[in-house]
N, C-alpha and C positions, 0 to 999 in steps of 0.2 A: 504494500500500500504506500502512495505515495501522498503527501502533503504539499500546500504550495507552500514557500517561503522569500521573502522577500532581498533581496541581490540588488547591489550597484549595476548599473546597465555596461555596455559593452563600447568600450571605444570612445566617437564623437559624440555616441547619443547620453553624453554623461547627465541631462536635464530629464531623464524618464529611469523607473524602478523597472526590473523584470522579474520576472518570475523565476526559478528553479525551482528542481523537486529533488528533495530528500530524500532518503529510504528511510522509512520507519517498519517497527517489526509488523512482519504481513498478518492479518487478519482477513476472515473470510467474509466478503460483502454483503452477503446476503442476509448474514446477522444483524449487519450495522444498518443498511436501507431496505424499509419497506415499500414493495414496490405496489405502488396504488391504482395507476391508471396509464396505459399506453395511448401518449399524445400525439405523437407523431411514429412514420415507417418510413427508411429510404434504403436509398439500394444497399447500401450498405451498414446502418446503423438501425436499430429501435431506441425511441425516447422515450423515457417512463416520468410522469409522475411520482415522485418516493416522498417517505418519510424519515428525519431523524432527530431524535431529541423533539418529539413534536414539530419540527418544522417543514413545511414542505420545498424541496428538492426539483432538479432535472437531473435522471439519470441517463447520460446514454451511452448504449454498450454496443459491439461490433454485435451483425448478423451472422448467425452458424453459419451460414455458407456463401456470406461475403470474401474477395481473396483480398479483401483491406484488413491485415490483421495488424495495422500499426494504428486504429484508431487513437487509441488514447495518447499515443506518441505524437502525432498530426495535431490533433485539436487540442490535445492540455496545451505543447507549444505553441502554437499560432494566437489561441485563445487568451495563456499568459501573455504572448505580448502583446496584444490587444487591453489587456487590462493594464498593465504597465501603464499606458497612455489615457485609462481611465474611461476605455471603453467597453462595450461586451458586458454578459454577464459575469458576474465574479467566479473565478474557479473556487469550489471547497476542495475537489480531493482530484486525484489524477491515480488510475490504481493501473500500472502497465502489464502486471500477470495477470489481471481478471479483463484487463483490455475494456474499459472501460471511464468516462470525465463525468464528475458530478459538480451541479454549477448553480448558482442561483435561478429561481425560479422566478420568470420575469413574468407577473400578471398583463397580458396586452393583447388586442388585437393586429394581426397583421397587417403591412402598410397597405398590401391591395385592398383588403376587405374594409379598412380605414378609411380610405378614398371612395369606396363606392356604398359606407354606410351613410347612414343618419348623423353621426358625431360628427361628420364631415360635413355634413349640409348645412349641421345647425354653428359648425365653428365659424367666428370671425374672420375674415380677412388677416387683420393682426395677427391672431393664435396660429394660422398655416403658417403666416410668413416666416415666423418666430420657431415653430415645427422643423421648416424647412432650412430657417439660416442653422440651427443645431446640426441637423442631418450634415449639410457641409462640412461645418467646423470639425467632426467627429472624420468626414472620410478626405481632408486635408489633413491630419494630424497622422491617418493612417497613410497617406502618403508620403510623408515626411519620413515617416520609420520604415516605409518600403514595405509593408504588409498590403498585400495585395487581395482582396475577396475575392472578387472571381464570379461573388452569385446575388451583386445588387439588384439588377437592372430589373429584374421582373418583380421588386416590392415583396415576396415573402420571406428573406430572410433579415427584415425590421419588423418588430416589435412596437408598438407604438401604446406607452403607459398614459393612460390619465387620471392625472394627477387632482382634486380639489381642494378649494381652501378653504377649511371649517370656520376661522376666528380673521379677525383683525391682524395677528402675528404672524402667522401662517400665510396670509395673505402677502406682507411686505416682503417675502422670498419671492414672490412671485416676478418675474418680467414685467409683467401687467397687472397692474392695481386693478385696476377696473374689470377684470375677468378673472372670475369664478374656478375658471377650468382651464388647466395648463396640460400641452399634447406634450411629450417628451418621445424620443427615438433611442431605441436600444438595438445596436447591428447586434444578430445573433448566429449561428452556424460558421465557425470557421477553419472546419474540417478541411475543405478544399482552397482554402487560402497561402497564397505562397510567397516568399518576401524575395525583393528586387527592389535595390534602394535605384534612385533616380524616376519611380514609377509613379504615373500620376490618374491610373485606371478607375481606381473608386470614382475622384469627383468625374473621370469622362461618364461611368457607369452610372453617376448620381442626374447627370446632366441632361444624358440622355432618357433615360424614365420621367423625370420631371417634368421634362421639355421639348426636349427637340422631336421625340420620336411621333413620327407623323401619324401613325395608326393607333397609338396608344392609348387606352383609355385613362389611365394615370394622369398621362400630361396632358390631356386634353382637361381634365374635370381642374389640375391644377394650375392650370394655364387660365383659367378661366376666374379661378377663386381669385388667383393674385391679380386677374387684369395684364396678364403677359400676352403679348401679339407680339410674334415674332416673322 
């Protein structure tokens, strides 16, 4: 079993923490996480719902007869450095003999299904705008560190939390005093992610879903909220 732990970063990028994993002594997982509900299947992984300590989890483990047997090794990596920069769900555990990443549990809808719900019709101008300057800042940061996604463009692998402000206190965090309900973006999935510094593929990947793509339904619904004519 492995734990994350926190490491000076490497080289130029001395202004970002990364992740390494320790070896702690192995225990068997299925002790430790109760597995609740299978949320997602892909070619190569199952994601569960789990439980530990009361809390709820993402667990997700290689397919029996996927030939990706470096899961945990791909996505604990990529995933730490992603958090490193303070994006992504947080890693809890990395367990590389059970081949397996257990990671925070991000409550959200996905960005497609976001864009073509009701939370989307009834959000302000401001709140997308404010959505969408985040969404950038997060995949120029990832550009900066050379961590490359690979799986923007089509909106399902962002998460999108929202957030409300119960009090007066809680409120003054917000961007916007005067709104209620704050949309936050979480990139999630980055199994398939692979780093190349000088690379600047997220925001072209972000750019084009948003915007340019002429058939899209995304860029169209948000091309239209912000008032963009391009």
């Amino acid at each position: 079993m492995y734990k994350a732990q926190n490491n000076k970063i490497l080289k130029k990028q001395n202004w970002i923490k990364v992740y390494y994993f320790k070896e702690t002594k192995p225990q068997h997982f299925f002790m430790k996480y109760e597995k609740l509900k299978q949320i997602a299947k892909g070619w190569s992984s199952y994601i569960w719902l789990a439980k530990i300590k009361g809390k709820i989890v993402v667990l997700k483990e290689v397919r029996e007869k996927s030939n990706r047997k470096n899961l945990a090794k791909r996505e604990g990596e990529m995933l730490a450095m992603a958090n490193s920069a303070g994006i992504g769900p947080q890693i809890i555990e990395v367990n590389y003999k059970e081949n397996f990443v257990v990671m925070e549990f991000i409550e959200g809808q996905k960005f497609f299904d976001f864009v073509l719900g009701k939370e989307f019709e009834k959000a302000s101008k401001e709140q997308i705008y404010h959505l969408v300057k985040e969404l950038f800042r997060q995949c120029i940061i990832l550009d900066k560190i050379g961590l490359r996604h690979t799986q923007l463009q089509v909106g399902k692998n962002i998460l999108i939390k929202t957030i409300k402000a119960h009090n007066a206190k809680e409120e003054e965090k917000f961007v916007l005093i005067e709104e209620k309900t704050k949309f936050v973006p979480v990139i999630i999935d980055f199994e398939k992610a692979s780093v190349k510094m000088g690379c600047h593929k997220n925001v072209g990947q972000l750019l084009s879903m948003l915007f340019y793509n002429p058939n899209g339904l995304i860029a169209k619904k948000v091309r239209e909220k912000l008032d963009v004519k391009l």
